[in-house]
N, C-alpha and C positions, 0 to 999 in steps of 0.2 A: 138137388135138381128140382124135389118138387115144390119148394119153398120157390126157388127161381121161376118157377112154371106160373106159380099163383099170384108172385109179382107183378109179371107179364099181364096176364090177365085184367089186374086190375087198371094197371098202368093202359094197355090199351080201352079198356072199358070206359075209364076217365075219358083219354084223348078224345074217343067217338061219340061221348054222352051217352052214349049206350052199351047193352052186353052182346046183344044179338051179334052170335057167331064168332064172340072172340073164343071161345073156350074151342071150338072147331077150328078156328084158324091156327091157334097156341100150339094146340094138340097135333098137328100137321108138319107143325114146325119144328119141333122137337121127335117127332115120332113115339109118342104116348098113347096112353090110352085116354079117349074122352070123359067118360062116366067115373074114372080115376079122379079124371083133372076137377070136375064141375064138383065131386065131392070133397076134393080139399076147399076148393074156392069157400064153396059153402061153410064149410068149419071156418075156415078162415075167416066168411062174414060176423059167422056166429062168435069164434073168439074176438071182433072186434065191436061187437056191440050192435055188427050193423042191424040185425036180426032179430026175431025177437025169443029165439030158442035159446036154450042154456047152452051155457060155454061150455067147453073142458073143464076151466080149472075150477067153476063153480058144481059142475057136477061131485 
């Protein structure tokens, strides 16, 4: 679910060219926690290079 969650996220992010409030909208929709969701996203930037903190696997 929370791979699915992170998806979402990004996929709506794309759609609107921006983030502002997808992780509050996501999070609403699923019945999650927010500060859960905004910290996988973020790993999830970070394991994709978007970021400029280390990854996981390079850790």
């Amino acid at each position: 679910m929370e791979e699915r969650a992170v998806r979402m996220v990004q996929e709506a992010a794309d759609q609107a060219g921006e983030s502002f409030g997808v992780v509050t909208r996501v999070t609403r929709q699923l019945g999650i926690g927010s500060e859960s969701l905004r910290n996988r996203v973020r790993q999830a930037e970070i394991d994709g290079g978007q970021l400029g903190a280390m990854s996981v696997d390079a850790r």
